[in-house]
C-alpha positions in Angstrom: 5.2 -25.6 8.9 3.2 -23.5 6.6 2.6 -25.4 2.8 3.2 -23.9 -0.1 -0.6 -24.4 -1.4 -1.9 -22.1 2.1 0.5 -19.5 0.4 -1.4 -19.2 -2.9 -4.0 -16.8 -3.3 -7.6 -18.0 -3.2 -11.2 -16.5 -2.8 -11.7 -14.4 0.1 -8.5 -12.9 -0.6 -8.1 -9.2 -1.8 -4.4 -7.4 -3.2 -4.0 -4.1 -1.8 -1.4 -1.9 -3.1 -0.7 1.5 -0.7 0.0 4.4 -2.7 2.6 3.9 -5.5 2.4 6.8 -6.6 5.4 9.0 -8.8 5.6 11.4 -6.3 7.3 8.7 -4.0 9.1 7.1 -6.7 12.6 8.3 -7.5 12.5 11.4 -9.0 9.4 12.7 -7.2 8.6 14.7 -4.3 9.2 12.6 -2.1 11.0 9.7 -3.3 11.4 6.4 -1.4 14.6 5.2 -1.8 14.5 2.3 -4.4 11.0 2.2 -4.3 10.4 1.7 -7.8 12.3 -2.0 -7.4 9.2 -3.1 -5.8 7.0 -2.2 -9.0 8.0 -6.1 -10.9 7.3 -7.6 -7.9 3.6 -5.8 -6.9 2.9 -7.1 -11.3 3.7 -10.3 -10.5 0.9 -10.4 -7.7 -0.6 -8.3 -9.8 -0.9 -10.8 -12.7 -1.9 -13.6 -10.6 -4.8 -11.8 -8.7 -6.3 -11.2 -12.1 -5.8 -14.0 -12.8 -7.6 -15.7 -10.6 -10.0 -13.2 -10.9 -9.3 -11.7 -7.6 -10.2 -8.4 -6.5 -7.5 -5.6 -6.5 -7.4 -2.8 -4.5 -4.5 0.5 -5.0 -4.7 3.3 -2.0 -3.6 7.0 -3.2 -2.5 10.2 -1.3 -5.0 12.6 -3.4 -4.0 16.0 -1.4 -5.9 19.4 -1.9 -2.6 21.8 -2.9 -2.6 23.7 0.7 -2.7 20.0 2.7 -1.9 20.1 6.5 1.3 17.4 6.1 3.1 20.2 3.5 6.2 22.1 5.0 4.8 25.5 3.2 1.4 24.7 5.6 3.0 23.3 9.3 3.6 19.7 8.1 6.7 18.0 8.2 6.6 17.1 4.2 7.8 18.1 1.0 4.3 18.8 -1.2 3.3 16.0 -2.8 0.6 13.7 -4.2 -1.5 17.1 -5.0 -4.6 15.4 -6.6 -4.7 15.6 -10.2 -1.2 15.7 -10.5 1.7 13.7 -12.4 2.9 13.1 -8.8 -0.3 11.7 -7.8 -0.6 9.2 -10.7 0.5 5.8 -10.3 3.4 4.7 -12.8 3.0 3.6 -16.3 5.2 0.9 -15.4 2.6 -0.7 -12.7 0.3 -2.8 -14.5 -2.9 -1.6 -13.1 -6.0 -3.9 -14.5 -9.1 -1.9 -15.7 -11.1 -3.2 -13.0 -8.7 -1.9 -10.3 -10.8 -0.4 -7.3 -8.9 3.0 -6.3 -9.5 4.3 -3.1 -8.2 8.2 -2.7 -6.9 9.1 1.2 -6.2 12.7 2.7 -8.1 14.4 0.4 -9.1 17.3 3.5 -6.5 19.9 3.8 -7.0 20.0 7.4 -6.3 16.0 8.0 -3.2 13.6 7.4 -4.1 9.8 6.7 -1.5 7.3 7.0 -3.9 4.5 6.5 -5.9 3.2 3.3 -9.2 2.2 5.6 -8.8 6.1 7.4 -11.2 8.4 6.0 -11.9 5.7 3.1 -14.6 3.3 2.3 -12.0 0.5 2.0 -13.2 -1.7 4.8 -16.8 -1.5 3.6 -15.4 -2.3 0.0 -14.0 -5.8 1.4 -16.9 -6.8 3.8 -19.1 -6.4 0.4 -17.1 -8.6 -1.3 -16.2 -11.7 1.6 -12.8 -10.7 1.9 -10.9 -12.3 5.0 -7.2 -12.0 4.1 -5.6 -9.4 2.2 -2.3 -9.1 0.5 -0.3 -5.8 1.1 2.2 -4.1 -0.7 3.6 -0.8 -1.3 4.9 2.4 -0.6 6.2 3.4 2.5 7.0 0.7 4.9 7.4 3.1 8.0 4.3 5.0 7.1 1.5 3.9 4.6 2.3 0.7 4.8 2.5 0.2 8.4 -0.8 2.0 9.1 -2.9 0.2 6.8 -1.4 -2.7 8.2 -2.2 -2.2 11.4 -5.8 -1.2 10.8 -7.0 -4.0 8.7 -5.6 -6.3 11.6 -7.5 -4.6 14.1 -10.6 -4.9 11.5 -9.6 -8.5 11.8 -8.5 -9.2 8.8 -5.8 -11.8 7.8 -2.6 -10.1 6.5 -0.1 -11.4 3.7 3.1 -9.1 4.1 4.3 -9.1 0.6 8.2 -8.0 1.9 10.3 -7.6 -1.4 7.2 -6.0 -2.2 7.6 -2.7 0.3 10.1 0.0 0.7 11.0 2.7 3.6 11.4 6.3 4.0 13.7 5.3 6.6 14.0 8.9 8.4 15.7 6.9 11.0 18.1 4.3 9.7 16.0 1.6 11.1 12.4 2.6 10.6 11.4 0.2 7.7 12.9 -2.7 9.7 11.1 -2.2 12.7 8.1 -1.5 11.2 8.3 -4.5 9.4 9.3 -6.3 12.4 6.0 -4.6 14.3 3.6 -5.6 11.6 4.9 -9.7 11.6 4.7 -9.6 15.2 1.5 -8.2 15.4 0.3 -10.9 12.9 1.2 -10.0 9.5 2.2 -13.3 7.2 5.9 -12.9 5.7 5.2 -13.8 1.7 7.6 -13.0 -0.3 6.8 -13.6 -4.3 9.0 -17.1 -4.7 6.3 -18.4 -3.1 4.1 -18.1 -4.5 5.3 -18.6 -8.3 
């Protein structure tokens, strides 16, 4: 049985947050459905990363205006995310510390990047600073989410799945759940924030 004191975040550990953005926030572009109800929970972690002086990472879609994923250019997406953009901003509500490290994905027209570490310096970002487990939350599940998920494991990292912290696109009715389902059994940690308050 895993104690509550393994659940708490310590040094070595980093909070990523995938691209909550207001494009995929109700009301945008491409809206998640209900994805700003994960906003209180990502502050929570939020609060207690800073806290414990903890370093905190937030992933961005930061497309060129004629990106390969848009509808008007072959891609199977509403625009959205165009850098420098209201879309592309992250939410007032989403308590961003100053020191917050943002790392900027898809920014070539000609390439789509699910993943925070594709394309990125993220990876080399961690290694500088001794991070072994990261904590990830965000926006989509069945996309983003998923992706980065899959990449820092295969970087060999340790992943903290924050779940009420994550929404889907859900295309198909059941994407977010098996995605979700992919990432635990792949090796992603279940945390959900009860535990660690």
């Amino acid at each position: 049985m895993i104690s509550k004191k393994s659940k708490k975040p310590k040094q070595g550990d980093a909070l990523i947050l995938v691209d909550v953005q207001n494009d995929f926030l109700p009301g945008g572009n491409l809206a998640v459905p209900n994805g700003d109800q994960i906003i209180p929970v990502l502050n929570d972690f939020i609060h207690i990363f800073k806290q414990n002086k903890l370093p905190i990472f937030a992933t961005r879609d930061w497309h060129p205006e004629n990106h390969c994923s848009f509808k008007n250019h072959g891609g199977n997406w509403p625009s959205h995310c165009v850098a420098g953009t209201k879309g592309a901003a992250f939410p007032e509500a989403l308590n961003l510390p100053d020191e917050i490290v943002i790392i900027s994905k898809s920014i070539s027209s000609d390439k789509e990047a699910y993943s925070g570490l594709e394309g990125t310096d993220l990876d080399k970002r961690l290694k500088i600073l001794n991070v072994d487990r990261v904590w990830v939350g965000g926006l989509a599940t069945d996309y983003c989410v998923i992706n980065t998920v899959l990449d820092l494991i295969s970087t060999e990292y340790k992943v903290n799945l924050l779940v009420d912290g994550i929404r889907a696109v859900n295309v198909n009715p059941e994407d977010g759940r098996n995605a979700e389902r992919e990432m635990i059994t792949l090796g992603a940690r279940p945390i959900k924030r009860n535990d660690i308050l």
